[in-house]
Every structure is written in structure tokens, then in C-alpha cells.
Biotite code that builds the C-alpha atoms (Angstrom):
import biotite.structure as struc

atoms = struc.array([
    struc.Atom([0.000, 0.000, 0.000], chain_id="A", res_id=1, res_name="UNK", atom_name="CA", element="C"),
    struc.Atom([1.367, 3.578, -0.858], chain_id="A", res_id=2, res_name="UNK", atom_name="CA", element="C"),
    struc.Atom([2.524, 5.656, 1.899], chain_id="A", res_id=3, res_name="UNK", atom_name="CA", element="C"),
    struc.Atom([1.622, 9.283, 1.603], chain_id="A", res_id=4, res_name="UNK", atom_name="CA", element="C"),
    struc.Atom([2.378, 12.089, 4.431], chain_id="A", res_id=5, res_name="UNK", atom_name="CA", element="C"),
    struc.Atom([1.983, 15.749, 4.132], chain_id="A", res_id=6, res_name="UNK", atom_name="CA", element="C"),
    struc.Atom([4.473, 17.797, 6.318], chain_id="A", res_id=7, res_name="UNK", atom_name="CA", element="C"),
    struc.Atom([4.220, 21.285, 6.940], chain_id="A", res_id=8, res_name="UNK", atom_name="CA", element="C"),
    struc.Atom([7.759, 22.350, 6.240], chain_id="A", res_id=9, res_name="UNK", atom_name="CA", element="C"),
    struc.Atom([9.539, 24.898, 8.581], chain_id="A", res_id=10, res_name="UNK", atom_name="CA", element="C"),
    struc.Atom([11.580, 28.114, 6.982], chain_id="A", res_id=11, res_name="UNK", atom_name="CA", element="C"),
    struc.Atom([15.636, 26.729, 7.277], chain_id="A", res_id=12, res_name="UNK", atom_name="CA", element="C"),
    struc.Atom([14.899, 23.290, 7.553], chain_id="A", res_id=13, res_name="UNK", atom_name="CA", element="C"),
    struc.Atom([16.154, 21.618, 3.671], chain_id="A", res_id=14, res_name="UNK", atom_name="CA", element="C"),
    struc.Atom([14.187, 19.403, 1.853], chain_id="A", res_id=15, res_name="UNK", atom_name="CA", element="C"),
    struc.Atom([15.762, 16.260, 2.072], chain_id="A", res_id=16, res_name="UNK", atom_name="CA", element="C"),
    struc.Atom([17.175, 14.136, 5.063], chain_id="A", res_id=17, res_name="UNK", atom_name="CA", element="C"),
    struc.Atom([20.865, 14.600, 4.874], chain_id="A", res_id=18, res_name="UNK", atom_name="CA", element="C"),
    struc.Atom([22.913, 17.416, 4.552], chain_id="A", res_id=19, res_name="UNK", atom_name="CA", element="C"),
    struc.Atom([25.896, 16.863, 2.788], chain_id="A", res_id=20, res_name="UNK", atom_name="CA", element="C"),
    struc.Atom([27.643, 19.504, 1.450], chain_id="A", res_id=21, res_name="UNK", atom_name="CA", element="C"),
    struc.Atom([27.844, 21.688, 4.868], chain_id="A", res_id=22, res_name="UNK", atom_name="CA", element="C"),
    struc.Atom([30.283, 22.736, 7.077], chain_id="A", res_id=23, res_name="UNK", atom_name="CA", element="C"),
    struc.Atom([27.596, 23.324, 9.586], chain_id="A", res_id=24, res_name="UNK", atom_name="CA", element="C"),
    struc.Atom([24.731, 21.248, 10.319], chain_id="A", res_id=25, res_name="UNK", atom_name="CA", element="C"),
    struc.Atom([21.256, 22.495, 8.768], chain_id="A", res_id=26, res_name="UNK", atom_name="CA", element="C"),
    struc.Atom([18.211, 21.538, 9.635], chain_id="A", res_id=27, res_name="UNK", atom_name="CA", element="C"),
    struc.Atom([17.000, 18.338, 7.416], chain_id="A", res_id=28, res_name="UNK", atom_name="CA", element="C"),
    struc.Atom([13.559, 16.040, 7.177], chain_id="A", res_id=29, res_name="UNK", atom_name="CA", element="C"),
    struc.Atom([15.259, 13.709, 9.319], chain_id="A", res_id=30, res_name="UNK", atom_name="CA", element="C"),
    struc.Atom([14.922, 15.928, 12.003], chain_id="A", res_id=31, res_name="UNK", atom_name="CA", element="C"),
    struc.Atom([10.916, 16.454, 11.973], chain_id="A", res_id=32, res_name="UNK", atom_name="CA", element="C"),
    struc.Atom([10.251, 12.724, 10.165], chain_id="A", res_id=33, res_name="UNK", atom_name="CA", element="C"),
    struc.Atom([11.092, 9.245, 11.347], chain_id="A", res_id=34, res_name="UNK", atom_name="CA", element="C"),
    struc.Atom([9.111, 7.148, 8.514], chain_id="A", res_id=35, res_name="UNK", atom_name="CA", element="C"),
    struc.Atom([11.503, 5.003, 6.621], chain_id="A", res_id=36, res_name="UNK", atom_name="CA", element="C"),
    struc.Atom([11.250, 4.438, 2.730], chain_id="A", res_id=37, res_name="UNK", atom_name="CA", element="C"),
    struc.Atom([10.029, 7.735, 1.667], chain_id="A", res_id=38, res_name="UNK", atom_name="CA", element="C"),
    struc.Atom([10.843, 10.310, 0.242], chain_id="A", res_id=39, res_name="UNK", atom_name="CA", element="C"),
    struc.Atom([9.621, 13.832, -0.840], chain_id="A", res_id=40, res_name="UNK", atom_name="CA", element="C"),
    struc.Atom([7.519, 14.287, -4.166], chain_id="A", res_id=41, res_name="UNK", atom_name="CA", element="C"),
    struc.Atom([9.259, 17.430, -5.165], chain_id="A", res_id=42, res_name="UNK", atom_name="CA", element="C"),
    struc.Atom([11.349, 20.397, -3.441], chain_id="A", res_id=43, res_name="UNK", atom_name="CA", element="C"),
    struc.Atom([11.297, 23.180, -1.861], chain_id="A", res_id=44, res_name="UNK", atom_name="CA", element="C"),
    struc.Atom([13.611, 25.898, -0.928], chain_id="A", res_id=45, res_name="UNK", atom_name="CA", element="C"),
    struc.Atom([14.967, 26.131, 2.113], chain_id="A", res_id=46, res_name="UNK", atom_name="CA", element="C"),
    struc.Atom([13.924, 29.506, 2.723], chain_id="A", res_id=47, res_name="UNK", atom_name="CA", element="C"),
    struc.Atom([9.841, 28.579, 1.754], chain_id="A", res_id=48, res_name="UNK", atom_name="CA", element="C"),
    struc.Atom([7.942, 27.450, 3.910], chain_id="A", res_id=49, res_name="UNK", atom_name="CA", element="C"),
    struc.Atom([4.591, 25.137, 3.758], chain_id="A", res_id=50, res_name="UNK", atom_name="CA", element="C"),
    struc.Atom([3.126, 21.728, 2.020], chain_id="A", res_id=51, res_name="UNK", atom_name="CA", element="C"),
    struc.Atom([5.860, 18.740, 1.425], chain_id="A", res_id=52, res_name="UNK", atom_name="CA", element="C"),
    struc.Atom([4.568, 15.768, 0.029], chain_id="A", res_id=53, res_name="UNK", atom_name="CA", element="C"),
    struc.Atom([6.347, 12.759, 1.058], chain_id="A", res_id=54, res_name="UNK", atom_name="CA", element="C"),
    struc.Atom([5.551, 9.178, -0.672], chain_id="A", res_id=55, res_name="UNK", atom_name="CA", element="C"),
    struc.Atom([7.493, 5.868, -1.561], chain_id="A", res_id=56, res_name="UNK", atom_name="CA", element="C"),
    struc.Atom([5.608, 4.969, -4.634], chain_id="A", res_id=57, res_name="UNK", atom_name="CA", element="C"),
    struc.Atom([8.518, 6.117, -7.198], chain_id="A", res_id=58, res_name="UNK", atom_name="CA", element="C"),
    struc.Atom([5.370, 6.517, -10.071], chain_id="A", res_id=59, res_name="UNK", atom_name="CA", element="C"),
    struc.Atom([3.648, 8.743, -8.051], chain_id="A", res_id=60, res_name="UNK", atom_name="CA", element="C"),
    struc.Atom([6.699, 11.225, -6.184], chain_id="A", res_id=61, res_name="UNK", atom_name="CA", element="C"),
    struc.Atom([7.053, 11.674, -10.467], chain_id="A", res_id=62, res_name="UNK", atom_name="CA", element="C"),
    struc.Atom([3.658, 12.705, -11.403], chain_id="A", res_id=63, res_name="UNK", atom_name="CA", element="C"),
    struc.Atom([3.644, 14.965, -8.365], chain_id="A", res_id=64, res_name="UNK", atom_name="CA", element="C"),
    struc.Atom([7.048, 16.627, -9.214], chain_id="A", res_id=65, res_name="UNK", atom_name="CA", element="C"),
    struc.Atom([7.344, 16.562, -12.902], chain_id="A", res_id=66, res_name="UNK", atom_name="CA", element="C"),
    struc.Atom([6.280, 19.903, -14.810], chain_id="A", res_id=67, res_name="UNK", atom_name="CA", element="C"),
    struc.Atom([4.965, 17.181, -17.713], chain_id="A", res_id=68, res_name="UNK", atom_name="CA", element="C"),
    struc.Atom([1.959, 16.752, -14.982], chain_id="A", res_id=69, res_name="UNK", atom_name="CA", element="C"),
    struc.Atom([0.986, 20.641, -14.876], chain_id="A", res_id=70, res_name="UNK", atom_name="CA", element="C"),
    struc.Atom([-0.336, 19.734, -11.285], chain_id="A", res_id=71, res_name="UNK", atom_name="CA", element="C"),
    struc.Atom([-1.235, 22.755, -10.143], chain_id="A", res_id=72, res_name="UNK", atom_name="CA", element="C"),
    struc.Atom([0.783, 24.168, -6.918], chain_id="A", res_id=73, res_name="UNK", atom_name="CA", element="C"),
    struc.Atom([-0.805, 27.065, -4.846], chain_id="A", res_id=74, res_name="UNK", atom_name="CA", element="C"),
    struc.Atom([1.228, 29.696, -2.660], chain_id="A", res_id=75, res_name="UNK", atom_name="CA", element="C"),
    struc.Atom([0.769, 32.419, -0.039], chain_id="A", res_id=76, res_name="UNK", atom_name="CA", element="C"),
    struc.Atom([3.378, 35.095, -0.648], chain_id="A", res_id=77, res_name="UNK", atom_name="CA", element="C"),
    struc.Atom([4.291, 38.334, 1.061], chain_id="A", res_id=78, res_name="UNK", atom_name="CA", element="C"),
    struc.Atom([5.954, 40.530, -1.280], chain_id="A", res_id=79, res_name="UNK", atom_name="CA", element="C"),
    struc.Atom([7.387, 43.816, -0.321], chain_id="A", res_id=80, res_name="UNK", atom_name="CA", element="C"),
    struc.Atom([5.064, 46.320, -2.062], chain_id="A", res_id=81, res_name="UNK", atom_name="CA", element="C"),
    struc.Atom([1.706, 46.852, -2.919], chain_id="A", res_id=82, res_name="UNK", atom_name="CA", element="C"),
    struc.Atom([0.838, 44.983, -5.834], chain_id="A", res_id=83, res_name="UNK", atom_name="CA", element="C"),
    struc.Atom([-2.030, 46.829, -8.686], chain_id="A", res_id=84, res_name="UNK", atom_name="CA", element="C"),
    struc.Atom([-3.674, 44.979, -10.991], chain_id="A", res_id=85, res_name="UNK", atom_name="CA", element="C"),
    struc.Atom([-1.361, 46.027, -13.890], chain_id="A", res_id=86, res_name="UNK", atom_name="CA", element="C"),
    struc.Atom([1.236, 43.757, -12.129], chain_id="A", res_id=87, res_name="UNK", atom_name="CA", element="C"),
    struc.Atom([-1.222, 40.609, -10.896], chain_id="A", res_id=88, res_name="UNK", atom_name="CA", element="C"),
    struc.Atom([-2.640, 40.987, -14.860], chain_id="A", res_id=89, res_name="UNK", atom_name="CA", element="C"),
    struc.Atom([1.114, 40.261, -15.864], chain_id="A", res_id=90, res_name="UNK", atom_name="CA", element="C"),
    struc.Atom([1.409, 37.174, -13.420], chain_id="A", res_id=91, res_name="UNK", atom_name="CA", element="C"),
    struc.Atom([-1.947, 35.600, -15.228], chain_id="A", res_id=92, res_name="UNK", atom_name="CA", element="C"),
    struc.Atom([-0.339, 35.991, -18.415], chain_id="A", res_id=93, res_name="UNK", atom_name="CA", element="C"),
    struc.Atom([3.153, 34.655, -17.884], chain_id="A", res_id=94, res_name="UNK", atom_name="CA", element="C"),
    struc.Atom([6.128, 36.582, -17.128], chain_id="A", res_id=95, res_name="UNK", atom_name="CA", element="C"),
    struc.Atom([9.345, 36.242, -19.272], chain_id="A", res_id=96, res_name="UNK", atom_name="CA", element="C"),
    struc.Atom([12.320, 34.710, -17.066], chain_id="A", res_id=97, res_name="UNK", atom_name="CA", element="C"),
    struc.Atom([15.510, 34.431, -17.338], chain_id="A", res_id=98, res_name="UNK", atom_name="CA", element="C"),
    struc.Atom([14.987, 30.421, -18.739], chain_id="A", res_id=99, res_name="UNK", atom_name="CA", element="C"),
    struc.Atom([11.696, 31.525, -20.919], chain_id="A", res_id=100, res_name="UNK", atom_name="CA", element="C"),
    struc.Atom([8.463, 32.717, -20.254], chain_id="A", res_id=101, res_name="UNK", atom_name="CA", element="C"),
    struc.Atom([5.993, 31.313, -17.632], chain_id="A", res_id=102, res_name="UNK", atom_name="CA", element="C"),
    struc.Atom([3.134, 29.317, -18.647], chain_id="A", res_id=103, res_name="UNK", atom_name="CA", element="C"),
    struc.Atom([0.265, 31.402, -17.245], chain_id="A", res_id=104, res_name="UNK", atom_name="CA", element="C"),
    struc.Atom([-0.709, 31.493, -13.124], chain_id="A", res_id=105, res_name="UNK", atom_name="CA", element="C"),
    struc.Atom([-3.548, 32.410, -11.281], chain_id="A", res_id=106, res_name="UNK", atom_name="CA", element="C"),
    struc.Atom([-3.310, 35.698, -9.558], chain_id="A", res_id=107, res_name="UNK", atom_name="CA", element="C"),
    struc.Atom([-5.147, 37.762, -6.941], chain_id="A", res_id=108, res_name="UNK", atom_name="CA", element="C"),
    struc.Atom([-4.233, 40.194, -3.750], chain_id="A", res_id=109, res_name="UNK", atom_name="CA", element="C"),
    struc.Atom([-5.521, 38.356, -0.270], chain_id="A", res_id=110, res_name="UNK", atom_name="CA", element="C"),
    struc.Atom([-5.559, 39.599, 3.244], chain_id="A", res_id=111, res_name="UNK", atom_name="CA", element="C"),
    struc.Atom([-2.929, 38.527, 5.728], chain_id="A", res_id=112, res_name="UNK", atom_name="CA", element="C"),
    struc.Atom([-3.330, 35.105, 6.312], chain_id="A", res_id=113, res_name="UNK", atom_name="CA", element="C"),
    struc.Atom([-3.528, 33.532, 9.665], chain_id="A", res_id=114, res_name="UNK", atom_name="CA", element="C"),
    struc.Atom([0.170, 31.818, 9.883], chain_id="A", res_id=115, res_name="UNK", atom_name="CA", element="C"),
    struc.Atom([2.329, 30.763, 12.348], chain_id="A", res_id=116, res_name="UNK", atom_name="CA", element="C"),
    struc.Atom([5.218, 32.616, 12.937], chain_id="A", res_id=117, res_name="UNK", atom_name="CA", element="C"),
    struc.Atom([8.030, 32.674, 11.289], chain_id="A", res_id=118, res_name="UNK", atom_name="CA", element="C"),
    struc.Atom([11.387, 32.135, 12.691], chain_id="A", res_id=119, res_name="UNK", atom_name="CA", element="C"),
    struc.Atom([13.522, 34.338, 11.905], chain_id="A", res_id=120, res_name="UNK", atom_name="CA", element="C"),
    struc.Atom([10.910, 37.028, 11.225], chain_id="A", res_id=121, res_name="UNK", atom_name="CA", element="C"),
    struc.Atom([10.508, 38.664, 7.972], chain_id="A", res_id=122, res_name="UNK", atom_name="CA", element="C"),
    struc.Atom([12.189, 41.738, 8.430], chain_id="A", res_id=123, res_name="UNK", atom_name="CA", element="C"),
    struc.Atom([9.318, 44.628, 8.745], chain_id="A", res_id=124, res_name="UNK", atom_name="CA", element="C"),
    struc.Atom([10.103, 48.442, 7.866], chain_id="A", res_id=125, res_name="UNK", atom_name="CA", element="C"),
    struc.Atom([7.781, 50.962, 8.420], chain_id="A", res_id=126, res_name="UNK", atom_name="CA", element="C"),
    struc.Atom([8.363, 52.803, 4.698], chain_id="A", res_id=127, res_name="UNK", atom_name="CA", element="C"),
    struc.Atom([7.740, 49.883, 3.143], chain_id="A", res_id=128, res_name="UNK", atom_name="CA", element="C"),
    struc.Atom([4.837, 48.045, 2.534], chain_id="A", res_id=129, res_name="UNK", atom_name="CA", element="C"),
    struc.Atom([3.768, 44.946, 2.303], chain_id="A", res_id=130, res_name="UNK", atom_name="CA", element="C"),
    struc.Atom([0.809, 42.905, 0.887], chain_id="A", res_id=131, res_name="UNK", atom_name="CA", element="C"),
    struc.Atom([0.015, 38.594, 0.244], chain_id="A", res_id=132, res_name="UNK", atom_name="CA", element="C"),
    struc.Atom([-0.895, 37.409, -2.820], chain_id="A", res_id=133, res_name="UNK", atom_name="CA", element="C"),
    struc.Atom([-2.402, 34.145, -3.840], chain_id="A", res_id=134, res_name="UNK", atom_name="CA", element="C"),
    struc.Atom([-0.614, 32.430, -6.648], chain_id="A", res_id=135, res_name="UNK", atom_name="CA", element="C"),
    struc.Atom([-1.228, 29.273, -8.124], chain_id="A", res_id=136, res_name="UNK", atom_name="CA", element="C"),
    struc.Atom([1.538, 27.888, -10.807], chain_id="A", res_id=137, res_name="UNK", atom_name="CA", element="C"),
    struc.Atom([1.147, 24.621, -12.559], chain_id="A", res_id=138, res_name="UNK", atom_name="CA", element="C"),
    struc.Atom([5.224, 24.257, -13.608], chain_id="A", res_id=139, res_name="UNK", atom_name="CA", element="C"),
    struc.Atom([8.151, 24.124, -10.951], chain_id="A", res_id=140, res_name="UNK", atom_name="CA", element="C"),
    struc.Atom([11.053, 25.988, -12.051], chain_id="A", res_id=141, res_name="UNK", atom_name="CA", element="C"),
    struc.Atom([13.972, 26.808, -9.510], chain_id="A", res_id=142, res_name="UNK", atom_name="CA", element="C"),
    struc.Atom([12.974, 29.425, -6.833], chain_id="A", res_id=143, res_name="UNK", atom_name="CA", element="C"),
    struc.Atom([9.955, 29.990, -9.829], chain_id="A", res_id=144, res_name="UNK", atom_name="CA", element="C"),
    struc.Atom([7.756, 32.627, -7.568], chain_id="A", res_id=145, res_name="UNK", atom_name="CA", element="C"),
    struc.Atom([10.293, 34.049, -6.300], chain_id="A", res_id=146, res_name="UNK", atom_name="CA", element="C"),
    struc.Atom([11.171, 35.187, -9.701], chain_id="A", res_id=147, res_name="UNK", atom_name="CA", element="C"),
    struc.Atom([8.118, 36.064, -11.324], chain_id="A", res_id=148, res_name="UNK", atom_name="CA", element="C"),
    struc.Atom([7.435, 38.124, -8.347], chain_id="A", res_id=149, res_name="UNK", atom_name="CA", element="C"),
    struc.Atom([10.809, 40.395, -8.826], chain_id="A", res_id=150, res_name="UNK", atom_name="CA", element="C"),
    struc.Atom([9.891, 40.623, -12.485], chain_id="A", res_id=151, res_name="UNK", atom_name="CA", element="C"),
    struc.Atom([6.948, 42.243, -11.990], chain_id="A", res_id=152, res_name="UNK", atom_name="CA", element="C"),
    struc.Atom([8.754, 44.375, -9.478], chain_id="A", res_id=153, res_name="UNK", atom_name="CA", element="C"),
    struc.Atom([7.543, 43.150, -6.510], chain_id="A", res_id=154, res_name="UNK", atom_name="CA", element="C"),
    struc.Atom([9.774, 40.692, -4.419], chain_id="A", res_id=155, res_name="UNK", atom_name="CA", element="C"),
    struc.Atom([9.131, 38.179, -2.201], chain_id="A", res_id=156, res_name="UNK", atom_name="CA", element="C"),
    struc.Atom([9.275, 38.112, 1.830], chain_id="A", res_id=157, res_name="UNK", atom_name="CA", element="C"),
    struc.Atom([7.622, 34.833, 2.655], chain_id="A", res_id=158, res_name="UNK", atom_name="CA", element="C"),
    struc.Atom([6.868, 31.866, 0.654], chain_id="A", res_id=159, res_name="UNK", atom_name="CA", element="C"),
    struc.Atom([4.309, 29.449, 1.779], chain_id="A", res_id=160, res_name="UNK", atom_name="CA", element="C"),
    struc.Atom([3.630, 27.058, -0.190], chain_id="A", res_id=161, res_name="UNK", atom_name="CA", element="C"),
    struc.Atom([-0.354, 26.070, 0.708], chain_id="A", res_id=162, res_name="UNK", atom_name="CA", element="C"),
    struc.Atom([-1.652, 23.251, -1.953], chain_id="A", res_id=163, res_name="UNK", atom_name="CA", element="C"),
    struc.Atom([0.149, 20.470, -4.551], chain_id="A", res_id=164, res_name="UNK", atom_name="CA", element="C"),
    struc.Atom([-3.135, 19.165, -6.498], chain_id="A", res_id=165, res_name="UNK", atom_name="CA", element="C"),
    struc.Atom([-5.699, 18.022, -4.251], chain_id="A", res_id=166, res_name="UNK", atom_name="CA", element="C"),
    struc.Atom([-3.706, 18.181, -1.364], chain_id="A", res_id=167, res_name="UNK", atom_name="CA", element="C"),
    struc.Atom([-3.537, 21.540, 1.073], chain_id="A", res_id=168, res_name="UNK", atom_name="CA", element="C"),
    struc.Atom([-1.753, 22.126, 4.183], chain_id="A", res_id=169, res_name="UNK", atom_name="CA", element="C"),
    struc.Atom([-5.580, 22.961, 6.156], chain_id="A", res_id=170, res_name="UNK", atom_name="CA", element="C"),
    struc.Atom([-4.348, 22.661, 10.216], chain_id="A", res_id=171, res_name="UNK", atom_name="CA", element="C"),
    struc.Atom([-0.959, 21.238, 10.214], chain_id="A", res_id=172, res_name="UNK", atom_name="CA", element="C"),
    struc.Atom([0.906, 22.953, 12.617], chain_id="A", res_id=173, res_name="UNK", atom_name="CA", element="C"),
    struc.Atom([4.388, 23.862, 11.781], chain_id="A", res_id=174, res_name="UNK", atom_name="CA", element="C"),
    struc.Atom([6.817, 21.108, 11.890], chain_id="A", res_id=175, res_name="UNK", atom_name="CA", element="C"),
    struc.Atom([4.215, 18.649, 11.861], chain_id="A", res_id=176, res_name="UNK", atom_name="CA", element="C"),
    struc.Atom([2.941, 16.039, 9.384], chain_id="A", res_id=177, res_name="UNK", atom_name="CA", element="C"),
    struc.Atom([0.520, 13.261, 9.037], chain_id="A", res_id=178, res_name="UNK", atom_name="CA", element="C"),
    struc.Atom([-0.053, 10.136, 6.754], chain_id="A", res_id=179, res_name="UNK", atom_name="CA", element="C"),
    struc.Atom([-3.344, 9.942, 4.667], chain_id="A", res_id=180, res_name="UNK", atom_name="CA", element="C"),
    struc.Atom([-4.245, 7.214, 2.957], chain_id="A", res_id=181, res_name="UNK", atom_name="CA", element="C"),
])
């Protein structure tokens, strides 16, 4: 039978359960999972935060983390800014990055979300502001938000990453996960 878990990942904490590479320890999986045999259906960053799917059927970690799947992947993002329409209009389209243009993303401003805190904080200044968007992508380029954000001038503070398909984060608590089935 498939094993499936869904972790709420914690900002620092990389996704995968070593850390090789590192002259200091970083946080890994290993550290917030104990499940043997799986393994997570995608990345992401270690500076994002939010949904981790983590599976050991090999067929299915592929459909959720190949771009040939256009499963669609849904973030919460506080950019620095205030974002007009001109700019969420551009995200809908597709913006043009550095590796070719986006294939087109839903878009719209939201209120602060009710998250957990974030350790470290996201650095607040009083002349600038701030605002969340929602932003659902269906491709998974490297650091991909983070970049379509800055090209439409408006870069990202937080990135938490909220749904993969049919799957959403709903009330897992930070650092926690829990096996569906």
C-alpha cells in the first residue's frame, strides 16, 4: 500500500534528510520525520515554507514533481510592495524569465493570512509596505515565484507554499505532518 504524508515544512529546515555539502549542520527532514522508505515528491527551498509531500511509490513522487503533470501548486506570498492589478494581470499571463516565459498562473491580492510565525521574522520596515498574494503555478522551475514576483517588481518576503493538487496544508501545525491514505 502507498505511503503518503503531508508535512508542513519549517523556513531553514532543507528538503531532504541529509545534509551533505555543509560545514555546519542544517536543519534536514530527518529531524521532523522518522518514517523510513520515503521520500519527498518534489522540493522546496529552504527559505519557503509550507506543504511537502512525502511518498514511496517512485510513479507517483514523479507525477507529483514533474512539470509534464501541470499539477497545479498554490502559494501564499508576502511581497514587499503593494501589488495593482497592472502587475497581478502580468502574473496571469506569464512573465518572461531568465529560462523563458511562464506558462500562465492564477493571480489575486488576499488579506494577511492567519500563519504561524516565522522564525527568523521577515524583516518589517515601516516605509515599506507589504501585501500577500495568492498564486497558483502549474510548472516548478527553480525558486519559480520568487522570480516572477521580482519581475513584476515586486519581491518576495515569505513563501508558503499552501496546496500540490488536491492536497492543502488545512491545520498542520508547523513542523508537523501526518499520513493519509
Amino acid at each position: 500500500m502507498t505511503r503518503l504524508l503531508l508535512f508542513n515544512k519549517p523556513y531553514g529546515v532543507l528538503s531532504q534528510f541529509t545534509d551533505r555539502g555543509s560545514e555546519t549542520a542544517r536543519a534536514t527532514l530527518s529531524d521532523y520525520i522518522d518514517v523510513p522508505g520515503v521520500y519527498p515528491a518534489g522540493r522546496l527551498d529552504r527559505d519557503s515554507e509550507g506543504l511537502l509531500i512525502l511518498t514511496d511509490d517512485g510513479a507517483l513522487q514523479a507525477r507529483i514533481a514533474s512539470p509534464r503533470h501541470k499539477l497545479p501548486k498554490t502559494y501564499l506570498v508576502q511581497v514587499e510592495g503593494e501589488p495593482d492589478e497592472a502587475a497581478l494581470e502580468a502574473l496571469r499571463r506569464g512573465v518572461t524569465l531568465k529560462d523563458g516565459p511562464t506558462r500562465p498562473a492564477t493571480a489575486r491580492r488576499i488579506a494577511p493570512p492567519p500563519l504561524w510565525d516565522r522564525v527568523p521574522p521577515v524583516r518589517y520596515r515601516k516605509s515599506v509596505p507589504d501585501a500577500w498574494i495568492k498564486l497558483t503555478i502549474t510548472e516548478g522551475r527553480n525558486r519559480q515565484v520568487r522570480r516572477m514576483t521580482a519581475a513584476v517588481d515586486f519581491p518576495t518576503l515569505r513563501l508558503v507554499r499552501w496546496r500540490i493538487g488536491e492536497w492543502e496544508i488545512g491545520d498542520l501545525g508547523l513542523g508537523e505532518w501526518r499520513e493519509i491514505g
